[in-house]
C-alpha positions in Angstrom: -2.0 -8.1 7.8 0.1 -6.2 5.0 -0.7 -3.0 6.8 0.0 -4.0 10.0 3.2 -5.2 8.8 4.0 -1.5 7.5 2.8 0.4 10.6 4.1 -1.6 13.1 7.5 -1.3 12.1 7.5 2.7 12.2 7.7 2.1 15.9 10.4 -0.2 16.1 13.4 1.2 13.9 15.4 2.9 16.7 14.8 -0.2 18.8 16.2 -2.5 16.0 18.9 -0.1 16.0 19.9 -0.1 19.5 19.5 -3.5 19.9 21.8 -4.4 16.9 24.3 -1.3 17.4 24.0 -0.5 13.9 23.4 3.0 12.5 19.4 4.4 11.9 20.1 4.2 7.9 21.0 0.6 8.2 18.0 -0.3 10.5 15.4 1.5 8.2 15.2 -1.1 6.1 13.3 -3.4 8.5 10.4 -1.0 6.9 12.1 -0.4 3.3 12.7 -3.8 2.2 9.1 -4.9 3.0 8.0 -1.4 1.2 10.1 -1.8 -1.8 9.5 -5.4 -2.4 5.9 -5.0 -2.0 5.4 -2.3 -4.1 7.2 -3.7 -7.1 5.5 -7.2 -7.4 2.0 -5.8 -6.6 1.0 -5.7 -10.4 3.1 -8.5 -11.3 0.7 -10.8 -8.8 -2.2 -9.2 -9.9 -2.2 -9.9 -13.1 -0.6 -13.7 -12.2 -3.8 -14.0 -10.2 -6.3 -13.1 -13.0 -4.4 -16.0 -15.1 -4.1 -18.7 -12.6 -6.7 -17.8 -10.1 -7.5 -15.5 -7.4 -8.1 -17.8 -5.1 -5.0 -19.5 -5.5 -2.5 -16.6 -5.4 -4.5 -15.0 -2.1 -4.0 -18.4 -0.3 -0.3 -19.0 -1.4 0.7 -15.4 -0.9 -0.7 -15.9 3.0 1.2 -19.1 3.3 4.5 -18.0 2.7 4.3 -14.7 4.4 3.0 -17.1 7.5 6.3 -18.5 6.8 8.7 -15.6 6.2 7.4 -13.9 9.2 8.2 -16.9 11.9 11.9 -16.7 10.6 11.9 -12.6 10.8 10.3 -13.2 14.4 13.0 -15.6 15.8 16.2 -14.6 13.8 18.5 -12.3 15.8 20.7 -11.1 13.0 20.0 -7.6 11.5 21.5 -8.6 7.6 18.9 -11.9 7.5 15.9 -9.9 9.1 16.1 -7.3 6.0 16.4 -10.1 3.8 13.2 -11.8 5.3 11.3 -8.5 5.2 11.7 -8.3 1.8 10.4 -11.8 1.2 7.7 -10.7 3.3 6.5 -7.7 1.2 6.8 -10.0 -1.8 4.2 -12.5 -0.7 2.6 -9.7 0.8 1.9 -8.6 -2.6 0.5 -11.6 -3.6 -2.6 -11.1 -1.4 -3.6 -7.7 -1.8 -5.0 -7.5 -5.5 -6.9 -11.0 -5.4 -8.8 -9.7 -2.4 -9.9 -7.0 -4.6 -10.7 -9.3 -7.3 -12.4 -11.8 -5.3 -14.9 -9.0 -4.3 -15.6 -7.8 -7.8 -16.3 -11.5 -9.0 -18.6 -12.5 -6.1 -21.0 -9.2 -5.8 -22.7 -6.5 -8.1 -24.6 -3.6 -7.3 -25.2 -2.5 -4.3 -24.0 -5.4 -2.3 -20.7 -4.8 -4.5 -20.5 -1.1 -3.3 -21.0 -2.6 0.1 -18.1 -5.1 -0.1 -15.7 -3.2 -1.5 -16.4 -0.3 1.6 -16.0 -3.3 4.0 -12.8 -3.8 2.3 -11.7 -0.8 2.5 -12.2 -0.3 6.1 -10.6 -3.2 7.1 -7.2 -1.9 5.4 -7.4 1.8 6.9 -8.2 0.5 10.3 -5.3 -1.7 9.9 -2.8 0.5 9.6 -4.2 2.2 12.7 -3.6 -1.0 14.5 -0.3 -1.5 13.2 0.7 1.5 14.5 -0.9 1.0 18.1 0.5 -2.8 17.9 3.7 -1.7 17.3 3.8 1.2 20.2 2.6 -1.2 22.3 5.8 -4.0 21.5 8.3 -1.1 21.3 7.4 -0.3 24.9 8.3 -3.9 25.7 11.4 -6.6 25.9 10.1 -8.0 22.9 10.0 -5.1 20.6 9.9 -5.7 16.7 9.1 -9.6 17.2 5.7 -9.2 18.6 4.5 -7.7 15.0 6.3 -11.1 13.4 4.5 -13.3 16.1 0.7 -11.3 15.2 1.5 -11.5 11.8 2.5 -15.3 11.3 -0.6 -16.5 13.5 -3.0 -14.4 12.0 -1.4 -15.5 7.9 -1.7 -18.9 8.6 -5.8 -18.6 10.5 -6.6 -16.6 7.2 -4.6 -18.8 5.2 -6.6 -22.0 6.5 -9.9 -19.8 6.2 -9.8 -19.0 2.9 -8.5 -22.4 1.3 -11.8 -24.2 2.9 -14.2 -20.9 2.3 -13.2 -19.0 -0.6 -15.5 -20.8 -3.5 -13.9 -21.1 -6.8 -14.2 -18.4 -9.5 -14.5 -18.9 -13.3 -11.2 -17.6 -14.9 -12.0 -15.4 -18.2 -8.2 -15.8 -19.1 -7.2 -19.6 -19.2 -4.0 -20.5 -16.7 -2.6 -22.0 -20.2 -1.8 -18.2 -21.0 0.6 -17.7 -17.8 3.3 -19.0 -20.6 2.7 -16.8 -23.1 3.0 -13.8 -20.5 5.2 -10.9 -21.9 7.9 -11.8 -19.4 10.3 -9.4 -21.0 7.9 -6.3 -20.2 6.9 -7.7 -16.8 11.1 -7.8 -15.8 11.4 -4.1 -17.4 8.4 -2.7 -15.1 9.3 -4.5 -11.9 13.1 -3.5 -11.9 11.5 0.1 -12.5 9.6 -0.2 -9.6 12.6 -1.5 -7.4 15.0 1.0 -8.7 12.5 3.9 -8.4 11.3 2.8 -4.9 14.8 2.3 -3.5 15.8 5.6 -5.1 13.8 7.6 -3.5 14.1 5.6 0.0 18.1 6.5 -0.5 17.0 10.1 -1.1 15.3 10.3 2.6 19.0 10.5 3.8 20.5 12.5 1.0 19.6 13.4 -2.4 23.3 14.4 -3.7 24.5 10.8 -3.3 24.4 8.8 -6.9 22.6 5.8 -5.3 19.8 7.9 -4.7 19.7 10.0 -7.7 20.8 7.5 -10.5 18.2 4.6 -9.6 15.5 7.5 -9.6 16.6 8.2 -12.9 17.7 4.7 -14.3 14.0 3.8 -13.5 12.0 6.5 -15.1 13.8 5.0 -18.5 12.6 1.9 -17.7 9.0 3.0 -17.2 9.4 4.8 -20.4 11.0 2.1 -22.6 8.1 -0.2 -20.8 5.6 1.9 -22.1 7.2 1.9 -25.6 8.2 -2.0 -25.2 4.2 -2.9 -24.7 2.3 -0.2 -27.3 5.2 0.3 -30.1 7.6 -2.6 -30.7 5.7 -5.5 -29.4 2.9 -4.8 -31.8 1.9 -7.0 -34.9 3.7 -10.3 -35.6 5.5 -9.9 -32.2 2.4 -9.8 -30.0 0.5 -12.5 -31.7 1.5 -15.4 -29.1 2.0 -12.7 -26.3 0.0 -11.5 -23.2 0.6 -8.4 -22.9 1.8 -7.3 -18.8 -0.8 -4.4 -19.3 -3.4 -5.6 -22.2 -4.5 -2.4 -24.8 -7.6 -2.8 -24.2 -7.1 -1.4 -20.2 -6.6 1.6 -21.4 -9.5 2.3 -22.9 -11.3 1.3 -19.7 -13.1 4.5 -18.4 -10.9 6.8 -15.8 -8.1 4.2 -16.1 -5.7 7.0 -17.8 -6.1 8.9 -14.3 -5.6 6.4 -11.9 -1.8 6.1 -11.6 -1.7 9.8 -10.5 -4.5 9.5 -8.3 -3.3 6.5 -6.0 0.8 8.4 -6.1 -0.9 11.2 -4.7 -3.8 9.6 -2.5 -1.3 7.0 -1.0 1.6 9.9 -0.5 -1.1 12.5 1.5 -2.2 9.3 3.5 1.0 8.1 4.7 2.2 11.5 5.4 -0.3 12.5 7.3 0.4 9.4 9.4 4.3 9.7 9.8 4.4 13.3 10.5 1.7 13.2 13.2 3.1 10.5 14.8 7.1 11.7 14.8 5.6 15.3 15.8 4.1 13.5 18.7 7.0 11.3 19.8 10.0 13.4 18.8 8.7 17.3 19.1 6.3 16.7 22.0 7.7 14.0 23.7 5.2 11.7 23.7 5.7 8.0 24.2 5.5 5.6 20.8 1.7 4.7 22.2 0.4 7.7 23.6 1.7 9.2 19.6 -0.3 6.1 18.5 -3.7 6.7 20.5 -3.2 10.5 19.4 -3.5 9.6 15.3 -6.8 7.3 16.2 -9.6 9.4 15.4 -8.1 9.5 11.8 -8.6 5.9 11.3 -11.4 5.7 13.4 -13.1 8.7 11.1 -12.2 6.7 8.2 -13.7 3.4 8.9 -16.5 4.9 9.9 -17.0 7.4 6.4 -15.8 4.2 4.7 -18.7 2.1 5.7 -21.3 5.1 5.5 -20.0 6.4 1.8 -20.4 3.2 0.3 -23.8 2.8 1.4 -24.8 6.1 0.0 -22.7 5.7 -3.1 -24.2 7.9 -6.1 -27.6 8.5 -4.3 -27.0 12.3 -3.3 -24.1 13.6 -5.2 -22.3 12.3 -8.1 -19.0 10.4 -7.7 -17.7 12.9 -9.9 -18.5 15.9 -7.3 -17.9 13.4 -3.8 -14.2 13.3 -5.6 -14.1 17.2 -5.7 -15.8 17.7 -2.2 -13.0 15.3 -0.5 -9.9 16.7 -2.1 -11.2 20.0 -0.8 -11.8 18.9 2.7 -8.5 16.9 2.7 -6.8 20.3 1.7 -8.5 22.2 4.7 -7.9 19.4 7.0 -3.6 19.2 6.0 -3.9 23.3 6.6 -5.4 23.4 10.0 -2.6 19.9 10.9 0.1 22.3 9.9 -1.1 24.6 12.9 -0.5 22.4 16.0 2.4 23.2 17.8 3.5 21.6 21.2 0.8 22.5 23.7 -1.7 19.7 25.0 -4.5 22.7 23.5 -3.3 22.5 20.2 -4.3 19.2 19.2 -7.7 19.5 20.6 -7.9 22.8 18.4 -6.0 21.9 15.1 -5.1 18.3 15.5 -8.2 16.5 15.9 -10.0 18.2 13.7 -7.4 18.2 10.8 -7.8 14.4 11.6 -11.3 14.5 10.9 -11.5 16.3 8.0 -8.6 14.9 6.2 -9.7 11.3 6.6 -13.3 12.4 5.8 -12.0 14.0 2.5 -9.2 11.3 1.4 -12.2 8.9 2.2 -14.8 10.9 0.2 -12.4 10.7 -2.5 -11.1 7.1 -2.1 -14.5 5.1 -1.9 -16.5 7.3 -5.4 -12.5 6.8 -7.3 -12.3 3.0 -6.2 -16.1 2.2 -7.4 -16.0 4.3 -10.4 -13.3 2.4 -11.6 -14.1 -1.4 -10.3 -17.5 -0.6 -12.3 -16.0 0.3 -15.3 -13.1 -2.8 -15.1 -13.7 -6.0 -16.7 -13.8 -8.9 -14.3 -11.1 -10.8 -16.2 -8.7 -7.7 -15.3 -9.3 -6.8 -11.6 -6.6 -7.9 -10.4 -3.9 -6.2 -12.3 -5.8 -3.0 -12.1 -5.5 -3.3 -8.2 -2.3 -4.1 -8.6 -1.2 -0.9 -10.5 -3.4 0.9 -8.3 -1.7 -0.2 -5.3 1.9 0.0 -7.0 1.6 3.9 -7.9 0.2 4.0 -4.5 3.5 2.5 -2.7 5.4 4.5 -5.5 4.1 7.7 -4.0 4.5 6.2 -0.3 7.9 6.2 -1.2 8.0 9.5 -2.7 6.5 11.6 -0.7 8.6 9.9 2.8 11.4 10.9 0.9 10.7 14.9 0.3 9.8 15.2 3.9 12.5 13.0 5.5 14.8 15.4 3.7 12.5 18.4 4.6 12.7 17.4 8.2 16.4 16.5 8.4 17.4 20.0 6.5 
């Protein structure tokens, strides 16, 4: 659903834009204001969810984007639309690290490996949907609204589905300690996120204007003084009645130090692929917004198929540590031979599809060996804030890398 809700608007921008005469900047942030919202309360609901509950947060967060998403479906006013996107992304991110956690509390070993590959290949196919679904409405009357209408009806079904199915999980951390969270740190690390997410969204249309350049670097002093905030001054007397945002001991967990590069620069390759192909398609081409969709579909399909296949084989022939190498490699031959299609019909058949291949095979490779390695090595008391920062780098370097090539492609 949060994928969908991504994808499907990539579709729909110039159609919000015509339809509400405003200008393309303006209508962009249908997409940005789910994007940034989402990406700056991922961790915050993570780690609220491995307090209070998983179970909880998951069915909440579908509740209220059920909600958000009937009044961004039926609203005809382009002002209250971004608003209700953004309140969208937020309870977006409310259901995205408990799912994660629900998995690593209810399985171990191999049927854990299993789960999480199920999981994962649910939320790559998504975004494949998302972008077919929203070809599909932008070729129609009701444009935008059809991804609101999917959206609410299939919130509330899950919603309803998990509240009578999900069974209870133990807590390790007491909801009594929600209180004692270290608020201060958790408002320094989400107006980072904001500032840096919206920063670089500015610096898509320009990077000489101040509100792109001075949230970018307003927010890398936040991160900073967060860092500082959590390991240096809130140490000692100060911490004794005080859950940490990001407890000391998750940084000892094993590979934990690398992850926040890893999902920047994972998510970033990913979503580029995905936006270039498809604006090549449409724009260069001259493709419709579905026949660009059905073109980008043996990526997903290659990747829930690899998905499903590399988790069942996880560490039997090759060691994570060597899958992670092998994928980056065959990621980076895959991004070469994509650079080589050019506007014939032959050229996708030669470079395009399979560039597609490889690259999802590799990212995949990469993804499913990173995601276990790291879900093994994570207490259960903390998988949900691990997600979440996973997730939140991740939309970080969404964010990033549409803004280099938005400016590449407009220079």
């Amino acid at each position: 659903i949060d994928n969908v809700n991504v994808t499907g608007y990539m579709s729909n921008v110039e159609f919000i834009e015509e339809k509400y005469g405003v200008e393309y900047a303006l209508a962009s942030w249908t997409l940005s204001a789910y994007s940034v919202a989402f990406a700056s309360f991922i961790a915050f609901f993570g780690r609220v969810a491995d307090i209070v509950g998983h179970q909880k947060t998951f069915v909440t967060g579908l509740f209220f984007l059920g909600i958000f998403s009937i009044i961004t479906a039926v609203v005809d006013n382009i002002y209250v639309i971004i608003v209700f996107r953004a309140l969208q992304g937020l309870a977006a991110s409310a259901t995205v690290p408990p799912s994660f956690a629900i998995i690593a509390n209810s399985f171990t070993g191999k049927s854990l490996n299993i789960a999480l590959g199920a999981l994962s290949g649910i939320l790559v196919i998504s975004f494949g949907i998302g972008i077919i679904l929203g070809g599909a409405f932008a070729e129609t009357s009701i444009g935008y609204k059809g991804i609101g209408w999917v959206t609410t009806g299939c919130a509330f079904l899950c919603c309803a589905a998990s509240f009578f199915a999900l069974k209870p999980i133990e807590q390790k951390i007491s909801a009594g300690s929600l209180h004692k969270l270290d608020y201060i740190g958790v408002f320094i690390f989400i107006s980072a996120a904001i500032l840096l997410v919206t920063g670089f969204t500015e610096a898509g249309e320009s990077w000489k204007k101040p509100r792109a350049y001075v949230p970018i670097i307003v927010s890398v002093l936040l991160f900073l003084f967060f860092f500082l905030w959590e390991t240096v001054i809130l140490t000692g007397k100060r911490a004794k009645n005080i859950d940490l945002f990001v407890p000391k001991k998750m940084w000892k967990i094993r590979n934990f130090k690398s992850l926040p590069v890893t999902a920047l620069l994972l998510y970033g390759s990913f979503f580029c692929i995905i936006l270039i192909s498809v604006e090549y398609a449409r724009i260069v081409v001259g493709n419709s917004p579905i026949i660009s969709a059905v073109k980008i579909i043996p990526f997903f399909v290659t990747l829930f198929i690899f998905t499903i296949i590399f988790s069942l084989i996880y560490g039997k022939y090759l060691s994570p540590k060597w899958c992670c190498f092998t994928g980056i490699v065959l990621a980076l031959v895959g991004s070469i031979l994509l650079t080589r299609m050019r506007e014939s019909n032959t050229s996708y058949w030669k470079f395009g599809l399979p560039g597609f291949i490889l690259a999802a095979t590799g990212l995949n490779l990469y993804f499913i060996n990173y995601l276990n390695l790291i879900t093994l090595a994570t207490p259960l008391e903390m998988q949900g804030l691990i997600s979440g920062i996973c997730l939140t780098m991740g939309q970080l370097g969404t964010a990033i890398f549409f803004s280099v090539i938005t400016s590449l492609i407009g220079n």
